[in-house]
C-alpha positions in Angstrom: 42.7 36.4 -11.8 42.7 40.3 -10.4 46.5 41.1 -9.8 47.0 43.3 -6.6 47.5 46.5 -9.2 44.0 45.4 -10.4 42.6 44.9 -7.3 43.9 48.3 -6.1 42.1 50.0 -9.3 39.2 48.7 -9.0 38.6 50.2 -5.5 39.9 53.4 -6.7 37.5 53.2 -9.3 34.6 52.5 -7.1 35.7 54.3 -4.0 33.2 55.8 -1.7 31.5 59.4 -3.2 30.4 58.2 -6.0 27.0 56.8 -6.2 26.3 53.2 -6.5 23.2 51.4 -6.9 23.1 47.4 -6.3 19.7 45.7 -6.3 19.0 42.7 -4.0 16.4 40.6 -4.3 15.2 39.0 -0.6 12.0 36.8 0.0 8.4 37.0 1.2 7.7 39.6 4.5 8.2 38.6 7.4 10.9 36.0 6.8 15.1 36.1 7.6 15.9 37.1 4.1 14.1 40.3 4.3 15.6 41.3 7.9 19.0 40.8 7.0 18.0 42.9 3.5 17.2 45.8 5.3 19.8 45.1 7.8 23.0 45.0 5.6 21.4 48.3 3.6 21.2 50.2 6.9 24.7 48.9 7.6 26.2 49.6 4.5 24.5 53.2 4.3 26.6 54.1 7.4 30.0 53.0 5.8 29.2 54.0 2.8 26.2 56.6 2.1 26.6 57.0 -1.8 26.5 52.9 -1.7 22.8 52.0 -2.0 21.9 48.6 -1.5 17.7 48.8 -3.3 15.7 45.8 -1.8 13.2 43.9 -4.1 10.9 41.2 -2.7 10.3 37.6 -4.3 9.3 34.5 -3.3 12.4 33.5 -1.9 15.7 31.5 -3.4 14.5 29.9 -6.1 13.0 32.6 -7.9 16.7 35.0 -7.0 18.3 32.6 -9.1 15.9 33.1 -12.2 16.0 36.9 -11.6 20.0 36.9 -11.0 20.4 34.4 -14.3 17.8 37.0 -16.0 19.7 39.9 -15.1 17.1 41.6 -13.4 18.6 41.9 -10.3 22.3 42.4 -9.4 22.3 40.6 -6.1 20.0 37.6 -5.0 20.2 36.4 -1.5 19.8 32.3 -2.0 19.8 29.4 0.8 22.5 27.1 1.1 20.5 24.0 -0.2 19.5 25.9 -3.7 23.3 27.7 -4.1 24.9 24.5 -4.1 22.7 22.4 -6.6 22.4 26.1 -8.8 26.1 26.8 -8.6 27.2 23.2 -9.1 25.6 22.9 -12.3 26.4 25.7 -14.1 29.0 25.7 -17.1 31.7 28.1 -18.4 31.4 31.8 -17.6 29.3 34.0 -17.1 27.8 32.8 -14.9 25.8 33.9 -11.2 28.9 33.8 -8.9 29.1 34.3 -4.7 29.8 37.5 -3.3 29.6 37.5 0.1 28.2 35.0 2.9 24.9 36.0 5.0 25.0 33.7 8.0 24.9 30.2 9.1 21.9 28.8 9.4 20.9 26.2 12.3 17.6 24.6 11.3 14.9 23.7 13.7 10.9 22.9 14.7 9.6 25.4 16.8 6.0 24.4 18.8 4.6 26.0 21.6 6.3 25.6 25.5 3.1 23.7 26.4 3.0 21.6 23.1 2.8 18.0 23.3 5.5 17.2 20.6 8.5 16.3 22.3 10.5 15.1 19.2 10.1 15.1 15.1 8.5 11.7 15.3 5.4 13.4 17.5 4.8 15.5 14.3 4.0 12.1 12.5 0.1 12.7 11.4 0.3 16.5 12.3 0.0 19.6 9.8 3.6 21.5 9.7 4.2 24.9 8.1 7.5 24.1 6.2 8.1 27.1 4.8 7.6 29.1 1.6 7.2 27.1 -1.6 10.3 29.0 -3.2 12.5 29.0 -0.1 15.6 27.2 0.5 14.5 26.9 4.3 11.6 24.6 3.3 14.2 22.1 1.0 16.1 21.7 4.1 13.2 21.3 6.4 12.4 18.2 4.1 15.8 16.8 4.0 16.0 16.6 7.5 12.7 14.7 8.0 13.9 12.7 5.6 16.9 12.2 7.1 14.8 11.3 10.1 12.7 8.9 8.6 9.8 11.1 8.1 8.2 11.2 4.7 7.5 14.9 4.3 4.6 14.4 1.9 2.8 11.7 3.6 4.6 11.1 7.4 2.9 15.2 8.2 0.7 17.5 6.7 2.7 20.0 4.6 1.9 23.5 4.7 3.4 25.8 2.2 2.7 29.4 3.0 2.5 32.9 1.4 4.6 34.7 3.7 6.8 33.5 5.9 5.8 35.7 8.5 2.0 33.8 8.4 3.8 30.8 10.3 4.1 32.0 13.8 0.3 32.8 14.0 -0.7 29.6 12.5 1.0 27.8 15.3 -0.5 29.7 17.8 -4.1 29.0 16.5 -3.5 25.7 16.3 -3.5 25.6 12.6 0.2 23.6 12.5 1.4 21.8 15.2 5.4 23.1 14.1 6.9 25.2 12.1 10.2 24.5 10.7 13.0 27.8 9.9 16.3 28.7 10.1 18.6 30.9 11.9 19.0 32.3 16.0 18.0 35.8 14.6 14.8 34.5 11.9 12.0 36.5 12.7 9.8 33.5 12.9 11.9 32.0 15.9 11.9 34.7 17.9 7.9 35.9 17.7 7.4 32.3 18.8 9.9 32.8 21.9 9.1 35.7 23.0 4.9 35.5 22.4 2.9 34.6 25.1 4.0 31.1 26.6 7.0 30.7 24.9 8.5 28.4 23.1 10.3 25.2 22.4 12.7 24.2 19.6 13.6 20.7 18.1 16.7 19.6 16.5 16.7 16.2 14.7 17.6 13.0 16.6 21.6 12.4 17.1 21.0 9.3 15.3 19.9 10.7 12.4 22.5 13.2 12.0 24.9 11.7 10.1 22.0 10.5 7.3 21.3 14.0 7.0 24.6 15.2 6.5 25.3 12.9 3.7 22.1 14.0 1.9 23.2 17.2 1.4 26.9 18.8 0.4 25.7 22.2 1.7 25.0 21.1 5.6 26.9 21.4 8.3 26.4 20.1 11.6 25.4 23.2 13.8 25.2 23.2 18.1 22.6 25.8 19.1 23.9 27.2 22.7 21.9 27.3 25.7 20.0 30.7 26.0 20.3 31.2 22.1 16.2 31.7 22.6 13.9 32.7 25.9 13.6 29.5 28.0 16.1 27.5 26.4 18.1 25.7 29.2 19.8 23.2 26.9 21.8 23.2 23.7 20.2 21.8 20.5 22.3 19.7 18.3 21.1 19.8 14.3 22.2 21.1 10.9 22.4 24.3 9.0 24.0 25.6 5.9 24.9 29.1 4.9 23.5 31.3 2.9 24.9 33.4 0.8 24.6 36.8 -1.7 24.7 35.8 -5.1 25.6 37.9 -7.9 24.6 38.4 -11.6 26.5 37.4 -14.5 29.4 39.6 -15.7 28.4 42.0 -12.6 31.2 44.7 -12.6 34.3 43.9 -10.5 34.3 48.1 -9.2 31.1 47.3 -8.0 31.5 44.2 -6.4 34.7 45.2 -4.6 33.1 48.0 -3.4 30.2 46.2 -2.1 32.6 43.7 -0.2 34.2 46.1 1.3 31.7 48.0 2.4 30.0 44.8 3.7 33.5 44.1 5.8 33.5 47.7 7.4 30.3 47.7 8.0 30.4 44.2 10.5 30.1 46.6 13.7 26.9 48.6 12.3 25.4 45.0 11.0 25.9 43.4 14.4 23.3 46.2 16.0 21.0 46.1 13.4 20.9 41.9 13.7 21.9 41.6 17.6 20.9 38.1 17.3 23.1 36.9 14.2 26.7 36.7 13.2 27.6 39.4 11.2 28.3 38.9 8.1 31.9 38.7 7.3 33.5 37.6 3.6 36.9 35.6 5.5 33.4 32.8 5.9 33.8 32.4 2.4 37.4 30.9 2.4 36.7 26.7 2.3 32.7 27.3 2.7 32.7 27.4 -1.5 34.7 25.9 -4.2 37.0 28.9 -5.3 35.8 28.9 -8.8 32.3 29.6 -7.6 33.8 33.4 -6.3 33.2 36.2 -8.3 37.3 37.7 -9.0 36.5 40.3 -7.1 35.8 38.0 -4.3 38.2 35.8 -4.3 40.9 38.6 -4.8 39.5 39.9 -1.3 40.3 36.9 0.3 43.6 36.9 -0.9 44.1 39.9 0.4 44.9 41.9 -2.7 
Protein backbone atom coordinates (compact mmCIF):
# COMPACT_ATOMS: atom_id res chain seq x y z
CA UNK A 1 0.00 0.00 0.00
CA UNK A 2 1.43 3.78 -1.05
CA UNK A 3 1.03 5.95 2.25
CA UNK A 4 -0.10 9.53 1.47
CA UNK A 5 3.86 10.69 2.17
CA UNK A 6 4.54 8.04 -0.65
CA UNK A 7 1.94 9.05 -2.76
CA UNK A 8 3.12 12.69 -2.43
CA UNK A 9 6.80 11.63 -3.54
CA UNK A 10 6.08 9.88 -6.12
CA UNK A 11 4.38 12.90 -7.90
CA UNK A 12 7.19 15.04 -6.85
CA UNK A 13 9.36 12.55 -8.33
CA UNK A 14 7.51 12.46 -11.59
CA UNK A 15 6.21 15.99 -11.73
CA UNK A 16 5.71 17.66 -15.04
CA UNK A 17 9.32 18.93 -16.77
CA UNK A 18 10.87 16.14 -16.86
CA UNK A 19 10.49 13.90 -19.74
CA UNK A 20 8.52 10.78 -19.70
CA UNK A 21 8.06 8.23 -22.30
CA UNK A 22 5.09 5.58 -21.92
CA UNK A 23 4.43 3.25 -24.78
CA UNK A 24 0.83 2.06 -25.58
CA UNK A 25 0.00 -0.49 -27.64
CA UNK A 26 -3.68 0.07 -29.50
CA UNK A 27 -5.14 -2.26 -32.36
CA UNK A 28 -5.54 -2.43 -36.15
CA UNK A 29 -6.35 1.23 -38.17
CA UNK A 30 -9.20 2.26 -38.36
CA UNK A 31 -10.73 0.78 -35.24
CA UNK A 32 -11.72 2.59 -31.49
CA UNK A 33 -8.56 1.59 -29.94
CA UNK A 34 -6.46 3.59 -32.22
CA UNK A 35 -8.75 6.90 -31.96
CA UNK A 36 -8.84 7.01 -28.38
CA UNK A 37 -4.61 6.26 -28.71
CA UNK A 38 -4.16 9.24 -30.48
CA UNK A 39 -6.79 10.98 -28.60
CA UNK A 40 -5.49 10.57 -24.91
CA UNK A 41 -1.71 11.43 -26.38
CA UNK A 42 -3.06 14.70 -27.81
CA UNK A 43 -4.78 15.18 -24.55
CA UNK A 44 -2.11 14.43 -22.31
CA UNK A 45 0.49 16.52 -24.45
CA UNK A 46 -1.61 19.65 -23.53
CA UNK A 47 -1.42 18.92 -19.71
CA UNK A 48 1.54 17.68 -19.74
CA UNK A 49 4.13 18.33 -22.78
CA UNK A 50 7.29 16.46 -21.40
CA UNK A 51 4.63 13.38 -20.82
CA UNK A 52 4.74 11.48 -24.18
CA UNK A 53 2.32 8.92 -24.57
CA UNK A 54 4.32 6.72 -28.01
CA UNK A 55 1.49 4.75 -29.83
CA UNK A 56 2.33 1.15 -31.28
CA UNK A 57 -0.18 -0.72 -33.41
CA UNK A 58 -1.19 -4.57 -32.88
CA UNK A 59 -3.74 -6.69 -33.57
CA UNK A 60 -5.83 -5.65 -30.88
CA UNK A 61 -6.33 -7.01 -27.01
CA UNK A 62 -5.15 -10.22 -27.17
CA UNK A 63 -1.88 -9.70 -28.49
CA UNK A 64 -1.44 -6.22 -25.68
CA UNK A 65 -1.56 -8.73 -23.16
CA UNK A 66 1.35 -10.85 -24.65
CA UNK A 67 3.32 -7.62 -25.32
CA UNK A 68 2.37 -6.07 -21.74
CA UNK A 69 3.32 -9.74 -20.01
CA UNK A 70 6.51 -9.53 -22.48
CA UNK A 71 7.45 -6.25 -21.37
CA UNK A 72 7.58 -4.76 -24.62
CA UNK A 73 5.25 -2.28 -24.11
CA UNK A 74 4.39 -0.28 -20.94
CA UNK A 75 0.71 0.27 -21.58
CA UNK A 76 -1.72 -2.03 -23.57
CA UNK A 77 -5.27 -0.87 -24.12
CA UNK A 78 -7.36 -4.37 -23.69
CA UNK A 79 -11.35 -5.02 -24.02
CA UNK A 80 -13.36 -5.64 -21.14
CA UNK A 81 -14.12 -9.39 -22.15
CA UNK A 82 -10.11 -10.30 -22.46
CA UNK A 83 -9.14 -8.02 -19.07
CA UNK A 84 -11.29 -9.92 -17.02
CA UNK A 85 -10.49 -13.69 -18.03
CA UNK A 86 -6.40 -12.26 -18.31
CA UNK A 87 -6.58 -10.46 -14.97
CA UNK A 88 -8.60 -13.13 -13.20
CA UNK A 89 -6.14 -15.71 -13.70
CA UNK A 90 -3.04 -14.37 -12.92
CA UNK A 91 -1.07 -15.38 -9.68
CA UNK A 92 1.14 -13.42 -7.10
CA UNK A 93 2.90 -10.29 -8.22
CA UNK A 94 4.13 -8.92 -10.72
CA UNK A 95 1.83 -9.04 -12.54
CA UNK A 96 -0.01 -6.68 -15.70
CA UNK A 97 -2.23 -4.42 -13.39
CA UNK A 98 -5.16 -1.61 -14.45
CA UNK A 99 -4.28 1.89 -14.75
CA UNK A 100 -6.88 3.72 -15.89
CA UNK A 101 -10.42 3.04 -17.62
CA UNK A 102 -10.95 3.98 -21.49
CA UNK A 103 -14.78 4.09 -21.81
CA UNK A 104 -17.82 2.04 -21.66
CA UNK A 105 -18.52 0.22 -24.32
CA UNK A 106 -22.29 -0.42 -25.62
CA UNK A 107 -22.19 -3.16 -28.25
CA UNK A 108 -24.26 -3.35 -31.28
CA UNK A 109 -25.04 -4.58 -35.20
CA UNK A 110 -24.98 -1.83 -37.50
CA UNK A 111 -26.65 -2.56 -41.28
CA UNK A 112 -27.63 -0.12 -43.65
CA UNK A 113 -31.07 2.27 -43.11
CA UNK A 114 -32.65 0.45 -46.03
CA UNK A 115 -31.41 -3.13 -44.88
CA UNK A 116 -33.85 -5.74 -44.53
CA UNK A 117 -32.54 -7.06 -41.10
CA UNK A 118 -34.80 -5.86 -38.59
CA UNK A 119 -33.45 -7.98 -35.58
CA UNK A 120 -30.26 -10.47 -34.87
CA UNK A 121 -32.33 -13.37 -35.82
CA UNK A 122 -32.55 -11.79 -39.62
CA UNK A 123 -28.77 -12.25 -39.66
CA UNK A 124 -29.44 -16.07 -39.38
CA UNK A 125 -27.69 -17.49 -42.88
CA UNK A 126 -26.07 -13.98 -43.53
CA UNK A 127 -22.15 -13.18 -43.59
CA UNK A 128 -21.30 -10.72 -40.48
CA UNK A 129 -17.99 -8.91 -40.02
CA UNK A 130 -17.41 -9.53 -36.25
CA UNK A 131 -14.47 -7.93 -35.79
CA UNK A 132 -10.69 -8.45 -35.70
CA UNK A 133 -9.48 -11.96 -34.82
CA UNK A 134 -7.45 -10.51 -31.81
CA UNK A 135 -10.04 -8.01 -30.53
CA UNK A 136 -12.04 -8.04 -27.50
CA UNK A 137 -14.96 -6.45 -29.53
CA UNK A 138 -15.36 -9.66 -31.62
CA UNK A 139 -15.41 -12.05 -28.11
CA UNK A 140 -18.27 -10.02 -27.14
CA UNK A 141 -20.04 -9.87 -30.51
CA UNK A 142 -20.14 -13.76 -30.07
CA UNK A 143 -21.34 -13.84 -26.62
CA UNK A 144 -24.14 -11.97 -27.34
CA UNK A 145 -25.27 -14.08 -30.31
CA UNK A 146 -24.85 -16.65 -28.20
CA UNK A 147 -26.73 -15.17 -25.65
CA UNK A 148 -29.38 -14.79 -28.34
CA UNK A 149 -29.43 -18.09 -29.50
CA UNK A 150 -27.33 -17.64 -32.52
CA UNK A 151 -24.49 -20.02 -33.00
CA UNK A 152 -21.75 -17.66 -34.21
CA UNK A 153 -19.92 -20.31 -36.17
CA UNK A 154 -22.68 -21.91 -37.95
CA UNK A 155 -26.21 -19.57 -37.21
CA UNK A 156 -24.04 -16.55 -39.69
CA UNK A 157 -21.11 -16.35 -41.74
CA UNK A 158 -18.21 -15.10 -39.64
CA UNK A 159 -15.99 -12.56 -41.04
CA UNK A 160 -12.80 -11.82 -39.28
CA UNK A 161 -11.04 -8.88 -40.84
CA UNK A 162 -7.59 -7.28 -41.09
CA UNK A 163 -8.45 -3.94 -40.09
CA UNK A 164 -11.17 -2.87 -38.38
CA UNK A 165 -11.68 -0.02 -40.50
CA UNK A 166 -12.33 -2.68 -43.69
CA UNK A 167 -15.86 -3.30 -41.97
CA UNK A 168 -17.78 -0.27 -42.91
CA UNK A 169 -17.01 -0.66 -46.74
CA UNK A 170 -17.73 -4.29 -46.73
CA UNK A 171 -21.27 -3.49 -45.58
CA UNK A 172 -21.81 -1.05 -48.04
CA UNK A 173 -20.77 -3.47 -50.95
CA UNK A 174 -22.87 -5.89 -49.82
CA UNK A 175 -20.04 -8.08 -48.75
CA UNK A 176 -21.66 -8.53 -44.90
CA UNK A 177 -25.04 -8.04 -44.17
CA UNK A 178 -23.83 -6.37 -40.28
CA UNK A 179 -21.14 -5.50 -38.71
CA UNK A 180 -20.90 -5.84 -35.02
CA UNK A 181 -18.53 -3.03 -32.75
CA UNK A 182 -18.54 -1.18 -29.80
CA UNK A 183 -18.77 2.26 -28.50
CA UNK A 184 -21.06 5.81 -29.51
CA UNK A 185 -17.65 7.35 -30.61
CA UNK A 186 -16.03 3.79 -32.72
CA UNK A 187 -15.02 4.87 -35.92
CA UNK A 188 -16.85 2.14 -37.57
CA UNK A 189 -20.31 3.34 -36.14
CA UNK A 190 -20.12 6.54 -37.12
CA UNK A 191 -18.82 6.15 -41.06
CA UNK A 192 -21.85 3.91 -41.26
CA UNK A 193 -24.25 6.79 -39.91
CA UNK A 194 -23.11 9.34 -41.42
CA UNK A 195 -22.24 7.59 -45.16
CA UNK A 196 -24.71 7.88 -47.70
CA UNK A 197 -28.12 6.43 -46.50
CA UNK A 198 -27.44 6.07 -43.05
CA UNK A 199 -27.69 3.72 -40.83
CA UNK A 200 -29.41 1.49 -38.40
CA UNK A 201 -28.20 -0.17 -35.13
CA UNK A 202 -29.38 -3.41 -33.33
CA UNK A 203 -29.23 -4.28 -29.69
CA UNK A 204 -29.95 -7.81 -28.64
CA UNK A 205 -33.58 -8.89 -27.82
CA UNK A 206 -34.82 -7.81 -24.05
CA UNK A 207 -35.28 -11.43 -23.56
CA UNK A 208 -32.04 -12.40 -24.08
CA UNK A 209 -30.48 -9.87 -21.93
CA UNK A 210 -30.23 -11.45 -18.89
CA UNK A 211 -28.57 -14.81 -20.66
CA UNK A 212 -26.05 -12.58 -21.76
CA UNK A 213 -25.24 -10.93 -18.76
CA UNK A 214 -24.71 -14.09 -16.91
CA UNK A 215 -22.24 -15.31 -19.61
CA UNK A 216 -19.90 -12.76 -18.91
CA UNK A 217 -18.61 -11.05 -15.43
CA UNK A 218 -17.24 -8.07 -17.51
CA UNK A 219 -20.87 -6.85 -19.11
CA UNK A 220 -23.00 -4.48 -18.10
CA UNK A 221 -26.27 -3.72 -19.26
CA UNK A 222 -25.89 -0.37 -21.34
CA UNK A 223 -29.17 2.02 -22.79
CA UNK A 224 -27.95 3.72 -25.92
CA UNK A 225 -29.97 7.31 -25.91
CA UNK A 226 -31.97 8.50 -28.68
CA UNK A 227 -29.89 10.65 -31.12
CA UNK A 228 -26.57 8.86 -29.84
CA UNK A 229 -26.14 8.28 -33.89
CA UNK A 230 -27.77 10.25 -37.13
CA UNK A 231 -31.42 9.00 -37.54
CA UNK A 232 -31.73 7.24 -34.41
CA UNK A 233 -35.22 8.15 -32.94
CA UNK A 234 -35.25 5.49 -30.36
CA UNK A 235 -33.05 4.15 -27.53
CA UNK A 236 -31.32 0.77 -27.94
CA UNK A 237 -31.23 -1.40 -24.95
CA UNK A 238 -27.88 -4.00 -24.98
CA UNK A 239 -24.62 -4.61 -23.22
CA UNK A 240 -21.14 -3.31 -23.03
CA UNK A 241 -18.22 -3.59 -20.80
CA UNK A 242 -15.26 -1.30 -20.24
CA UNK A 243 -12.20 -1.16 -21.37
CA UNK A 244 -9.42 -0.39 -19.82
CA UNK A 245 -5.33 0.60 -20.02
CA UNK A 246 -3.31 -2.05 -18.77
CA UNK A 247 -0.03 -1.78 -17.50
CA UNK A 248 3.32 -3.84 -17.46
CA UNK A 249 4.70 -5.71 -14.70
CA UNK A 250 6.59 -3.84 -11.94
CA UNK A 251 5.88 -0.56 -14.20
CA UNK A 252 7.27 2.36 -12.04
CA UNK A 253 4.75 3.92 -9.53
CA UNK A 254 6.43 7.82 -10.59
CA UNK A 255 5.38 6.99 -13.86
CA UNK A 256 2.15 5.70 -13.36
CA UNK A 257 1.04 8.43 -10.97
CA UNK A 258 2.05 10.78 -13.31
CA UNK A 259 0.23 9.26 -16.13
CA UNK A 260 -3.08 9.16 -14.03
CA UNK A 261 -2.87 12.42 -13.30
CA UNK A 262 -2.27 13.65 -16.31
CA UNK A 263 -5.08 11.47 -17.72
CA UNK A 264 -7.50 13.19 -14.88
CA UNK A 265 -6.44 16.86 -15.93
CA UNK A 266 -6.54 16.27 -19.16
CA UNK A 267 -10.70 15.08 -19.18
CA UNK A 268 -11.60 18.67 -20.79
CA UNK A 269 -8.84 18.43 -23.72
CA UNK A 270 -9.95 14.45 -24.18
CA UNK A 271 -13.62 15.41 -24.44
CA UNK A 272 -12.74 17.63 -27.81
CA UNK A 273 -10.62 15.31 -29.14
CA UNK A 274 -13.43 12.29 -28.71
CA UNK A 275 -16.69 14.63 -28.75
CA UNK A 276 -18.59 11.46 -29.03
CA UNK A 277 -17.24 9.42 -25.91
CA UNK A 278 -17.01 9.86 -22.17
CA UNK A 279 -13.95 11.03 -21.18
CA UNK A 280 -11.96 9.01 -19.57
CA UNK A 281 -11.85 9.49 -15.89
CA UNK A 282 -9.91 7.10 -13.17
CA UNK A 283 -13.04 7.67 -10.16
CA UNK A 284 -14.67 4.71 -13.13
CA UNK A 285 -12.29 2.50 -11.76
CA UNK A 286 -13.65 2.50 -8.03
CA UNK A 287 -16.19 -0.97 -7.98
CA UNK A 288 -15.60 -1.54 -11.99
CA UNK A 289 -12.39 -3.84 -10.83
CA UNK A 290 -11.48 -5.98 -7.93
CA UNK A 291 -9.04 -3.66 -5.89
CA UNK A 292 -6.18 -5.99 -6.05
CA UNK A 293 -6.30 -5.85 -9.86
CA UNK A 294 -5.06 -1.80 -9.39
CA UNK A 295 -1.69 -0.97 -9.93
CA UNK A 296 -0.63 0.96 -6.07
CA UNK A 297 -0.35 3.83 -7.83
CA UNK A 298 -3.88 3.50 -8.88
CA UNK A 299 -5.56 2.53 -6.19
CA UNK A 300 -3.74 5.17 -3.96
CA UNK A 301 -5.39 7.78 -6.58
CA UNK A 302 -8.61 6.69 -5.73
CA UNK A 303 -8.15 7.01 -2.24
CA UNK A 304 -7.21 10.16 -2.61
CA UNK A 305 -3.66 10.11 -1.37
Amino acid sequence: MIAAAAWIGLLTSAHAGEPLRLVLATATPGGGFPAYGEALAAAIREVDPDLTVELRSSKGSTENLVLLRDGRVDLGLVQGEYAYEALGQQGAPPAVTVIAPVYAAPGLFVVPADSPVRSLDDLRGQPVALGTRSSGLTAMGRTILRGAGIDPERDIGPILLDRAGDGPAMVRAGQAAALFGGGTGWPGFRAMAEGPGGARFLGPPATALPAILAASPSLRRITVAPGTFPGQDAAIDTVGSWSFILGKPGLDPAAVARFVAAIDKAKPALARHLPHERPSDPRDLSGAVPASWLHPATAAFLRGE
